[in-house]
MARBA-3410 file (N, C-alpha, C, O; in Angstrom, 1 decimal):
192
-15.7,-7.6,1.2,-14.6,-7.2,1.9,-13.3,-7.3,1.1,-13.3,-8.2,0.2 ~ -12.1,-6.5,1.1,-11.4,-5.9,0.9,-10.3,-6.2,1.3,-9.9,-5.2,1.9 ~ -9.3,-7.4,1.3,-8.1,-7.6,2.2,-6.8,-7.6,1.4,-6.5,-8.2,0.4 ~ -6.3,-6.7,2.1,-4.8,-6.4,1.5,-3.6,-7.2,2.7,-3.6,-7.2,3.9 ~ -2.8,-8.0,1.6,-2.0,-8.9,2.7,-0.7,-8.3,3.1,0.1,-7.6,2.4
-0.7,-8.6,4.4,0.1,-8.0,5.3,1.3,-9.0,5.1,1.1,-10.2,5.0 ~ 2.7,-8.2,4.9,3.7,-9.1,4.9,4.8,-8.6,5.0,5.5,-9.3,4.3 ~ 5.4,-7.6,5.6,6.4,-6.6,6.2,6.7,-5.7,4.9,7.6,-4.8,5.2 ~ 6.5,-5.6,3.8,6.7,-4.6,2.8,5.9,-3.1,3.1,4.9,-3.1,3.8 ~ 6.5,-1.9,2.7,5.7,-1.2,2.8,4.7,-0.7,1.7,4.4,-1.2,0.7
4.4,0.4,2.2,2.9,1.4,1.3,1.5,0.3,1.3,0.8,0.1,0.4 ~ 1.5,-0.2,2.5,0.0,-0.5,2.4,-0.9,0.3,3.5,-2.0,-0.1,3.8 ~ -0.4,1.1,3.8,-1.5,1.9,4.5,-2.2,3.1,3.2,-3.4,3.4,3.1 ~ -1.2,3.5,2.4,-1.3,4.6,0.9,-2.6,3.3,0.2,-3.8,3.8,0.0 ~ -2.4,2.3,0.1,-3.3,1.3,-1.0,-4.7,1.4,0.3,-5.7,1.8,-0.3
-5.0,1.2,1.3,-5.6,1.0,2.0,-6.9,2.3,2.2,-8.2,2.4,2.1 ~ -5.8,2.8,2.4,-6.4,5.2,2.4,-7.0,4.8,1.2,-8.3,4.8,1.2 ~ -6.6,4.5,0.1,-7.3,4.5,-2.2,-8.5,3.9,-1.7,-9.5,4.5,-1.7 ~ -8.5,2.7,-1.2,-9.4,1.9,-1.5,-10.9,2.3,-0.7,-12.0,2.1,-1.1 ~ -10.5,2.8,0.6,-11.3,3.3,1.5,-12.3,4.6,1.0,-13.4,4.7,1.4
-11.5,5.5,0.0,-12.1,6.3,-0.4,-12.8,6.0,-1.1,-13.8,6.7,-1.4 ~ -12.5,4.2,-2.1,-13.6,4.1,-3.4,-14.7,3.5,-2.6,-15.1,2.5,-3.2 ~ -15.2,3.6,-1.5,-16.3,3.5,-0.4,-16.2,1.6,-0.5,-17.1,0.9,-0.9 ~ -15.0,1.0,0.0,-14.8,-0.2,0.2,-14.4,-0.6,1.5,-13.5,0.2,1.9 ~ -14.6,-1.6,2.2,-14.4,-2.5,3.7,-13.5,-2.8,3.5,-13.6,-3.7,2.7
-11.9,-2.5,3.9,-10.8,-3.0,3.6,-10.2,-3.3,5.3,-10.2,-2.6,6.3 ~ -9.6,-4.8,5.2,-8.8,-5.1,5.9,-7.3,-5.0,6.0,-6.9,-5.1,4.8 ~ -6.1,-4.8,6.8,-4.7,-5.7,6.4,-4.5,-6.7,7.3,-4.7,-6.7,8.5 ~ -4.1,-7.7,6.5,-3.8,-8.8,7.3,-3.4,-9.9,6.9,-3.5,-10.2,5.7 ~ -2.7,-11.0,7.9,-1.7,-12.0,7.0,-1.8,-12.9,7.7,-0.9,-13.6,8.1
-3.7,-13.1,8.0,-4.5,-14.5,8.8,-5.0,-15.0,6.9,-5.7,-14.3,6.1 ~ -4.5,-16.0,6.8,-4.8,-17.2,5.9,-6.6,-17.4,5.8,-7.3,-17.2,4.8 ~ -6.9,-17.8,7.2,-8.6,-18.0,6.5,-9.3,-16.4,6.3,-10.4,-16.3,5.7 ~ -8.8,-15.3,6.9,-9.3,-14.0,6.1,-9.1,-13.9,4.9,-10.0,-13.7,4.1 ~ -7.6,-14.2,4.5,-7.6,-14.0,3.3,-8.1,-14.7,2.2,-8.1,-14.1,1.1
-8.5,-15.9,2.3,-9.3,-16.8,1.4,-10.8,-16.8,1.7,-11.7,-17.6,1.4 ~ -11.0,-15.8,2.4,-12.6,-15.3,3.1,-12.7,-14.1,2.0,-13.8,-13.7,1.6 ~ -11.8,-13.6,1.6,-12.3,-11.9,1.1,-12.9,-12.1,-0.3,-12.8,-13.2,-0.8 ~ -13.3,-11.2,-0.8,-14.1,-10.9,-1.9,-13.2,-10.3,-3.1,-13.5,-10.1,-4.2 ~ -11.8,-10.1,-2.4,-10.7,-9.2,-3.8,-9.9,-9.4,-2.3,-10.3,-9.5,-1.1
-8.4,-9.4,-3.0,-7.2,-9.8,-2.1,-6.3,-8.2,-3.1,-6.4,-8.0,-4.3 ~ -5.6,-7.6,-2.4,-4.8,-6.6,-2.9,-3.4,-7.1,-2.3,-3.4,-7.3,-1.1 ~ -2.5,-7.2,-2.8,-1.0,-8.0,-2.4,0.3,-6.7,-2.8,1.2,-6.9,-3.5 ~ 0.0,-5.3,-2.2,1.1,-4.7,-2.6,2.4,-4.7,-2.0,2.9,-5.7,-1.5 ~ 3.0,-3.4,-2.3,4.5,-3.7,-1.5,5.7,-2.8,-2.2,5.8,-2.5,-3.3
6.5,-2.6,-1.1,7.4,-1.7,-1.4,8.6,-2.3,-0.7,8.7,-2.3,0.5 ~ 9.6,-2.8,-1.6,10.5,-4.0,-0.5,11.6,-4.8,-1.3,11.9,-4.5,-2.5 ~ 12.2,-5.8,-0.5,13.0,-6.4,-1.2,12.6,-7.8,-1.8,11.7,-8.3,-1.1 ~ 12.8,-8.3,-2.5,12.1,-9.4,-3.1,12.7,-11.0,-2.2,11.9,-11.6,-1.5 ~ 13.7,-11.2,-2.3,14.4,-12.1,-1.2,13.6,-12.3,0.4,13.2,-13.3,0.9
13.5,-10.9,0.8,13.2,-11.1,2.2,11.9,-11.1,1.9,11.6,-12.2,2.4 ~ 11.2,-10.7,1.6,9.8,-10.9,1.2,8.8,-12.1,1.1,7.7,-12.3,1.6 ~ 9.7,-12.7,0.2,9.9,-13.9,0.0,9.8,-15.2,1.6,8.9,-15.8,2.1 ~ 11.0,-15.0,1.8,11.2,-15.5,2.8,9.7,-15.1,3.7,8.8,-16.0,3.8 ~ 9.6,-14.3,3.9,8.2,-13.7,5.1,7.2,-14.3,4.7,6.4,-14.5,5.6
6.7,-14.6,3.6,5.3,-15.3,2.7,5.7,-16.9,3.2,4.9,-17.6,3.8 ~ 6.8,-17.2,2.9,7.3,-18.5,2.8,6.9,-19.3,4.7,6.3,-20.3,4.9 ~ 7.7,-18.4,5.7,7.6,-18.7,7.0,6.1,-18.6,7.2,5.9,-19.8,7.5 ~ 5.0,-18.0,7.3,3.9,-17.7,7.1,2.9,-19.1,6.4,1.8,-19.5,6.9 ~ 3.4,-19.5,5.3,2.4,-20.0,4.4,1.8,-19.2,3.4,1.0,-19.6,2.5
2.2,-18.4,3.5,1.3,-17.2,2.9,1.1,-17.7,1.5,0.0,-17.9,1.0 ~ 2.5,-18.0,0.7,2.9,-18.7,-0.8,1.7,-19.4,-1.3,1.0,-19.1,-2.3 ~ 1.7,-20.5,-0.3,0.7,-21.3,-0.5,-0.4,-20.0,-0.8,-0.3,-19.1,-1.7 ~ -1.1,-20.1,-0.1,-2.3,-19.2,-0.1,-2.7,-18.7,-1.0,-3.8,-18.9,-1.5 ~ -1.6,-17.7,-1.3,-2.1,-16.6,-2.8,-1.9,-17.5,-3.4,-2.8,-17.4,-4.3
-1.1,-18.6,-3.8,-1.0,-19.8,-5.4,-2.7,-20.0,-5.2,-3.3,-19.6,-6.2 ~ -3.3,-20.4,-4.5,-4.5,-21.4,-4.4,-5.6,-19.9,-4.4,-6.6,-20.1,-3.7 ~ -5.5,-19.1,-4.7,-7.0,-17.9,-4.3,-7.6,-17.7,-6.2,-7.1,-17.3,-7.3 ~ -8.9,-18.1,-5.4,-9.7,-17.3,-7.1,-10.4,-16.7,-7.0,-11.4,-16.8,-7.7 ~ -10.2,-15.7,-6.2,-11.0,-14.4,-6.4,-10.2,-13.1,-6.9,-9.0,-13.0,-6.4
-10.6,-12.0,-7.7,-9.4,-11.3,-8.1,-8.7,-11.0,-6.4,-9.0,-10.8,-5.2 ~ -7.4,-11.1,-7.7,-6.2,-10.5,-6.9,-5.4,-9.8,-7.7,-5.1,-9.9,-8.9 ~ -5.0,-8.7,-6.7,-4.3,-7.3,-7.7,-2.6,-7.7,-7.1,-2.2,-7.9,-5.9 ~ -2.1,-7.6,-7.9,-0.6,-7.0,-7.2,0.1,-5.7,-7.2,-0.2,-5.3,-8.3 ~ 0.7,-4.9,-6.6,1.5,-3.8,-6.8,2.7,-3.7,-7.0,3.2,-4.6,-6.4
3.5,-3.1,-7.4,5.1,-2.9,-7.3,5.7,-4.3,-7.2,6.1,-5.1,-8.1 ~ 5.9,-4.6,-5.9,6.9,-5.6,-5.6,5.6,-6.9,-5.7,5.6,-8.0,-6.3 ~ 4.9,-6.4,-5.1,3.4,-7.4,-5.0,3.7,-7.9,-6.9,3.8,-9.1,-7.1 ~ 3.8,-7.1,-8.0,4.0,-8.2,-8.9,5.6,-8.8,-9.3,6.0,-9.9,-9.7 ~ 6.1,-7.9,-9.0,7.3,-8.9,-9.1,7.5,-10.3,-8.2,8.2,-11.3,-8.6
6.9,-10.2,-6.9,6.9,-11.6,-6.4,6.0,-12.4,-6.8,5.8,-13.4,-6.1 ~ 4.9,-11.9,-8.3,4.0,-13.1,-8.3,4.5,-13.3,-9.6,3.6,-13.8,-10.3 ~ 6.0,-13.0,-10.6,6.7,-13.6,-11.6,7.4,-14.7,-11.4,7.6,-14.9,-10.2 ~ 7.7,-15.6,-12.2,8.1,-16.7,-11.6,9.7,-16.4,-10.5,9.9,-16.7,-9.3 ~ 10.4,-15.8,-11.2,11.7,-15.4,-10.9,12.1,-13.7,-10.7,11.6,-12.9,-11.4
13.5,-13.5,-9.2,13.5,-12.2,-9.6,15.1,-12.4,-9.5,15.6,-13.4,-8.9 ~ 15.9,-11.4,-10.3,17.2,-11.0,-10.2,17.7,-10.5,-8.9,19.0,-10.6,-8.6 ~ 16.5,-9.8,-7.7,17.0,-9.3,-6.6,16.6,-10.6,-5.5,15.6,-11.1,-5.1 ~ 18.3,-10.6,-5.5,18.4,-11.9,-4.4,18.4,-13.0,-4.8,18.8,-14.1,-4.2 ~ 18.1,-12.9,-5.8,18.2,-14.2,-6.7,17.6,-15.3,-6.2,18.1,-16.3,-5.6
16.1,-14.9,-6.5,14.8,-15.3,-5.5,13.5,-16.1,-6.7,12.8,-15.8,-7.6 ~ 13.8,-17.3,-5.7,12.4,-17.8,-6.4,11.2,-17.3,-6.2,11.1,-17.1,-5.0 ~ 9.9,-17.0,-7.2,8.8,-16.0,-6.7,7.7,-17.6,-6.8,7.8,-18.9,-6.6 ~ 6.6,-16.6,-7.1,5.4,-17.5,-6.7,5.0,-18.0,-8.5,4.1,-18.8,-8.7 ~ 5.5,-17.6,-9.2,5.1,-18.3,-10.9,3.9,-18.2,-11.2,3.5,-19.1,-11.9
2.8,-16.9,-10.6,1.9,-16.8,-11.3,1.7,-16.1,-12.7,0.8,-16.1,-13.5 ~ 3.0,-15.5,-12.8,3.2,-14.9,-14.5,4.7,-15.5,-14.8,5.7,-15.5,-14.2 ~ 4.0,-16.1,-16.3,5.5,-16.5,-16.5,6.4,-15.7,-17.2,6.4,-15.8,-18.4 ~ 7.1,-15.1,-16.5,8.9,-13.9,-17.0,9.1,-13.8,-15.8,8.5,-14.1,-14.7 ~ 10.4,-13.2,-16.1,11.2,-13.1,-14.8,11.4,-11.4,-14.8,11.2,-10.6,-15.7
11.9,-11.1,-13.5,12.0,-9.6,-13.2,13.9,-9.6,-12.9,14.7,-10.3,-12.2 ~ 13.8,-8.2,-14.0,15.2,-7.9,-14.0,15.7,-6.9,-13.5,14.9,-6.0,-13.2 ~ 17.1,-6.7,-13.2,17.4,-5.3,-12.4,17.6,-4.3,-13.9,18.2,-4.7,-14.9 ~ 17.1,-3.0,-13.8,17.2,-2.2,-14.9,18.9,-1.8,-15.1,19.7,-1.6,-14.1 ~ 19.3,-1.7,-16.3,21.0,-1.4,-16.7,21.1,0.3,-16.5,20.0,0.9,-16.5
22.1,0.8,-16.4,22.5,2.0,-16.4,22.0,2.5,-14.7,21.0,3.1,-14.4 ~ 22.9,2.3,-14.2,22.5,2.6,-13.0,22.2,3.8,-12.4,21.6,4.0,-11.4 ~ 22.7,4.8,-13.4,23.2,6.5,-13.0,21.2,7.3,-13.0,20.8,8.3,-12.6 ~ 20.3,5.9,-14.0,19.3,6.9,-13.9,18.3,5.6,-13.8,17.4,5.2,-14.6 ~ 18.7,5.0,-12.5,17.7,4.3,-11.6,18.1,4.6,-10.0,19.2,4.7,-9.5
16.9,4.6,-9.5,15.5,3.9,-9.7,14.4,4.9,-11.1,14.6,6.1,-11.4 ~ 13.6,4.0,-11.8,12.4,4.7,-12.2,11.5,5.7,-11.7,10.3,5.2,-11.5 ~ 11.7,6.8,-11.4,10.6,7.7,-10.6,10.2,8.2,-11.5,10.8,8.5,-12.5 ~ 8.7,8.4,-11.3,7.9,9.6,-12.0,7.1,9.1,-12.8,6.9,7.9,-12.7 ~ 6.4,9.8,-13.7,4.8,9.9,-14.1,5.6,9.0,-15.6,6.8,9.2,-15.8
5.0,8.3,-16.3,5.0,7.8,-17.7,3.8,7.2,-18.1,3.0,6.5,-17.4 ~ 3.5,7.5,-19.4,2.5,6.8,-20.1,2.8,5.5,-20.6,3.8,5.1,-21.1 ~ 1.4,4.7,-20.4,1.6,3.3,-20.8,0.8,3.2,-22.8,0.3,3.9,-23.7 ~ 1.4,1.6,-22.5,1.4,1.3,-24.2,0.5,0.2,-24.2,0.5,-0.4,-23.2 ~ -0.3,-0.4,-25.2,-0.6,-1.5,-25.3,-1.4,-2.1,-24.5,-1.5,-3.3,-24.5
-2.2,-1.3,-23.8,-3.3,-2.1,-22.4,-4.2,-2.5,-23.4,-4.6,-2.1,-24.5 ~ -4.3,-3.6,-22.5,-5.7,-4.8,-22.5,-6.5,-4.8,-21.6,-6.0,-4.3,-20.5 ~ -7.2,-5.2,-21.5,-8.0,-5.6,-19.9,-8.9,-4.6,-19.6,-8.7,-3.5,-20.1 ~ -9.7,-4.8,-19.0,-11.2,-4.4,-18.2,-10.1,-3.6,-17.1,-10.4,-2.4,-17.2 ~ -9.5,-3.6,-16.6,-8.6,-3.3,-15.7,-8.4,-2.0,-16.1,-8.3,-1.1,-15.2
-8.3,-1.5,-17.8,-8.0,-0.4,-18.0,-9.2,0.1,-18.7,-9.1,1.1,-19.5 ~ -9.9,-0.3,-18.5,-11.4,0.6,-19.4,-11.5,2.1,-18.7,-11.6,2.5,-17.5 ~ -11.5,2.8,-19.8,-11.6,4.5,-19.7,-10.3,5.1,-19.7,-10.1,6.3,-19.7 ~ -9.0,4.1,-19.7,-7.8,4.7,-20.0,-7.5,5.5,-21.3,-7.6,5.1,-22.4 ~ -7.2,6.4,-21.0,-6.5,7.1,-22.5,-4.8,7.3,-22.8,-3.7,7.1,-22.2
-5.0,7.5,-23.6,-3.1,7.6,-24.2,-2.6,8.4,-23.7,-1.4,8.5,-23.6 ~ -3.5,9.5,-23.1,-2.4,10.9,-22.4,-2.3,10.7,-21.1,-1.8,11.6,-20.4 ~ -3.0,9.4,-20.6,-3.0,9.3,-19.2,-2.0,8.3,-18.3,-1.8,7.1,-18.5 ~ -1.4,9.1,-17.3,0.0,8.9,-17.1,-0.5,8.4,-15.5,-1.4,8.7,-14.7 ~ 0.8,7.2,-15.4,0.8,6.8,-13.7,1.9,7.0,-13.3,2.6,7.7,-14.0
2.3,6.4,-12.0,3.5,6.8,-11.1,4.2,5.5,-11.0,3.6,4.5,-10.7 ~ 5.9,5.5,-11.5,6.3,4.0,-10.8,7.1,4.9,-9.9,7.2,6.1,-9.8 ~ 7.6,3.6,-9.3,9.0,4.2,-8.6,9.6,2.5,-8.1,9.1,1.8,-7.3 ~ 10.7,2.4,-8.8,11.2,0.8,-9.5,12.8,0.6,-10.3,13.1,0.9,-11.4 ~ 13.7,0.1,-9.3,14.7,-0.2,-9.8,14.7,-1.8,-10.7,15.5,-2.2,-11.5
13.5,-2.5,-10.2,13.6,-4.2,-11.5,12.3,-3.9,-11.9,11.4,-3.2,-11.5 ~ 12.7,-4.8,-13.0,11.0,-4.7,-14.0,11.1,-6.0,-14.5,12.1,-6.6,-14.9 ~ 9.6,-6.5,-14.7,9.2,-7.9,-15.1,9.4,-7.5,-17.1,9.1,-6.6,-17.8 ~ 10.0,-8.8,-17.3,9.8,-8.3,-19.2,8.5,-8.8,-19.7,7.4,-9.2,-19.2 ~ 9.0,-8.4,-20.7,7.4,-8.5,-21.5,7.0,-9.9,-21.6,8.0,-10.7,-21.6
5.6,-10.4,-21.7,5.2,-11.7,-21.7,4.3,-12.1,-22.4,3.5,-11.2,-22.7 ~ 3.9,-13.0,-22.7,2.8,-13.3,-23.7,1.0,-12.9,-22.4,-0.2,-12.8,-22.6 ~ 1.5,-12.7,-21.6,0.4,-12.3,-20.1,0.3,-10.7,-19.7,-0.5,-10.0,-19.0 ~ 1.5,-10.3,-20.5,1.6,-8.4,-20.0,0.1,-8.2,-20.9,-0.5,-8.7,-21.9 ~ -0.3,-7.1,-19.9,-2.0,-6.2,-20.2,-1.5,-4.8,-20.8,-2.3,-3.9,-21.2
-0.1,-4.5,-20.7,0.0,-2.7,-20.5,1.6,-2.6,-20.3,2.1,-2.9,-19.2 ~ 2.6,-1.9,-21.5,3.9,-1.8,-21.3,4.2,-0.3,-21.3,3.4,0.6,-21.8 ~ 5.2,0.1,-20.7,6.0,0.8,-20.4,7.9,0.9,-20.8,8.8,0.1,-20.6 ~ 7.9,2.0,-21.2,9.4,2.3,-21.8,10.3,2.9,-21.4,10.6,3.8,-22.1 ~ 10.7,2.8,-20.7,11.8,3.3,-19.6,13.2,3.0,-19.6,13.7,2.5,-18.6
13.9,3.2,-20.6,15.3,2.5,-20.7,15.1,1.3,-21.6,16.1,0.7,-22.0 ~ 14.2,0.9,-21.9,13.8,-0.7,-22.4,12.1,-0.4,-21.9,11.5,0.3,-21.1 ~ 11.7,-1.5,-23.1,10.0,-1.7,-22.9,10.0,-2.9,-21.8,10.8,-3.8,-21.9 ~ 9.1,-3.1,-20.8,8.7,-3.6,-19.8,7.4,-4.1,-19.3,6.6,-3.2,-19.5 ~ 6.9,-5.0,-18.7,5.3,-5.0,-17.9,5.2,-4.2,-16.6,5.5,-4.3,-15.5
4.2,-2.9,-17.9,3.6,-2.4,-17.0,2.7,-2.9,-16.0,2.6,-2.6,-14.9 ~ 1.9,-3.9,-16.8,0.8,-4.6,-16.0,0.5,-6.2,-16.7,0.6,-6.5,-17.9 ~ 0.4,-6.8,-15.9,0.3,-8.2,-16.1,-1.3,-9.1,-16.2,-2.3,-8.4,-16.0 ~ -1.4,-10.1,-16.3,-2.8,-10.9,-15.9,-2.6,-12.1,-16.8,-2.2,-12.5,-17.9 ~ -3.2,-12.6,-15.3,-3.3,-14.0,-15.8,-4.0,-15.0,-14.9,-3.5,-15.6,-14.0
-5.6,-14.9,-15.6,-6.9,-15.4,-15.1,-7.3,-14.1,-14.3,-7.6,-13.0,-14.8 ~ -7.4,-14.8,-12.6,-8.1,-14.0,-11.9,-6.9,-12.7,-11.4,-7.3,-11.6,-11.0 ~ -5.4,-13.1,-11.5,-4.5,-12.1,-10.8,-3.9,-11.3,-11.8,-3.4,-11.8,-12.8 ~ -4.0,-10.0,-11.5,-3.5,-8.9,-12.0,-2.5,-8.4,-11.4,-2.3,-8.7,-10.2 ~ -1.8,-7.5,-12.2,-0.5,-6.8,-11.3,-0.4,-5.4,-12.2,-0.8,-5.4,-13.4
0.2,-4.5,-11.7,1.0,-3.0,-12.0,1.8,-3.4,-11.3,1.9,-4.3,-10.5 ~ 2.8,-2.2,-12.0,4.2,-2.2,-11.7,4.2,-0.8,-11.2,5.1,-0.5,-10.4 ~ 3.4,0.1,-11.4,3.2,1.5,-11.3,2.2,1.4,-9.7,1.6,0.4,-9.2 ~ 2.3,2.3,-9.2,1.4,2.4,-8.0,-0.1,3.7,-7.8,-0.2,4.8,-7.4 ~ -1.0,2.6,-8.5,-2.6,3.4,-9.1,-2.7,3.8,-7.6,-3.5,4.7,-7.9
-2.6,3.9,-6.0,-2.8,4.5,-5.4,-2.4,5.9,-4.7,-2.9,6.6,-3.9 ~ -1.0,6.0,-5.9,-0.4,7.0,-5.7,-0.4,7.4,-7.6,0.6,7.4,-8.3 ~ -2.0,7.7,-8.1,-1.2,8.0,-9.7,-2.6,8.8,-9.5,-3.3,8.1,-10.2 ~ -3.4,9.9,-9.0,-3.8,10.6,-8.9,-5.5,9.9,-9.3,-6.0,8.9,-8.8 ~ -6.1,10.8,-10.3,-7.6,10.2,-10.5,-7.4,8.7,-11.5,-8.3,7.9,-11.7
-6.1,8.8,-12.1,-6.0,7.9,-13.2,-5.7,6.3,-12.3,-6.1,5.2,-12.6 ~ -5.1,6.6,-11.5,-4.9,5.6,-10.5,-6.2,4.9,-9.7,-6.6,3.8,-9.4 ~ -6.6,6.6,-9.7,-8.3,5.5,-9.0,-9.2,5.0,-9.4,-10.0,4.4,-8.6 ~ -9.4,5.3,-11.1,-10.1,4.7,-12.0,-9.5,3.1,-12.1,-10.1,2.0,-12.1 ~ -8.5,3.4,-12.2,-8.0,1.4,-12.4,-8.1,0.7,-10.8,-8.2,-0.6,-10.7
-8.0,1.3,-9.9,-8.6,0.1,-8.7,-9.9,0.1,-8.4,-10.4,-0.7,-7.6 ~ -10.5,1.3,-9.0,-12.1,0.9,-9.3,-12.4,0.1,-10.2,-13.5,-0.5,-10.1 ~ -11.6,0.0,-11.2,-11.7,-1.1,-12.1,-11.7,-2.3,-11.6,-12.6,-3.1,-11.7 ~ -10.4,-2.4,-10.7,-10.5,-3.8,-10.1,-11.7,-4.4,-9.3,-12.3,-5.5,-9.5 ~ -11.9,-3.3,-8.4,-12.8,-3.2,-7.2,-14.1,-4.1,-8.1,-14.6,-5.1,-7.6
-14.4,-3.7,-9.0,-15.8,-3.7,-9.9,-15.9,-5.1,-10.1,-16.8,-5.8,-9.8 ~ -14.6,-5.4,-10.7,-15.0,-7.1,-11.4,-15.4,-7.8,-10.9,-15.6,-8.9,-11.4
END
């Protein structure tokens, strides 16, 4: 089973629809002993980091994902709140990667939208990726690079594209919206 945690952010119905098609049992939900029941935890999110925050925190939820060892993916906001620190809101996260997430400079050409190719992947995460193969962000902060980034991106400044560290993974890009290239890497995850 398949649970993606519910926590007032959006686009988890889009991660939900991905996963369902890679012929997987997916739940949403933001019951604690589900989510330490599932077999892969998906933590995305489309949101503010502050209030987010706050919502995991009222919940317990914090707790929860700190203590889970089974993979866990994050998405967009889902990895910026698993950096230690974010600039939006000036919000303590959950410190499963250690960098902090910054607001991008030059304002006139943010947010990040659109397709870019990544640099530097590591990980089983990205097996069968190629160099011409491009994902989707859509991202005004980005985590910096870390001795834990799997996969960077250059956008104004080089960035974590993708993070890991142990069982939790994260993109910054959204594989459920990045076409077949997207669904190779949450089948990737799916797999491990």
């Amino acid at each position: 089973m398949v649970c993606i945690i519910k926590y007032n952010a959006g686009n988890i119905a889009s991660v939900k629809n991905a996963v369902e098609r890679l012929g997987h049992e997916c739940i949403i939900t933001d019951d604690k002993a589900e989510i330490r029941r599932a077999g892969k935890v998906i933590f995305p999110g489309v949101g503010e980091a502050s209030s987010a925050m706050g919502y995991l925190k009222e919940r317990e939820l914090d707790t929860v994902i700190k203590s889970l060892d089974q993979p866990v993916l994050g998405i967009c906001l889902g990895l910026q709140l698993l950096c230690r620190y974010s600039e939006e809101g000036n919000t303590n996260c959950l410190g499963i990667f250690d960098t902090t997430v910054k607001k991008f400079p030059l304002s006139d050409i943010v947010p990040h939208i659109g397709w870019n190719n990544l640099e530097h992947t590591k990980s089983s995460l990205f097996e069968g990726f190629g160099n011409d193969d491009a994902v989707y962000f859509v991202h005004s902060y980005y985590a910096e690079i870390c001795t834990q980034t799997i996969a960077e991106c250059d956008y104004i400044l080089p960035f974590s594209a993708s993070i890991q560290n142990n069982n939790f993974f994260a993109t910054q890009f959204h594989p459920e919206k990045s076409a077949n290239v997207g669904e190779r890497i949450l089948k990737n995850f799916l797999d491990l």
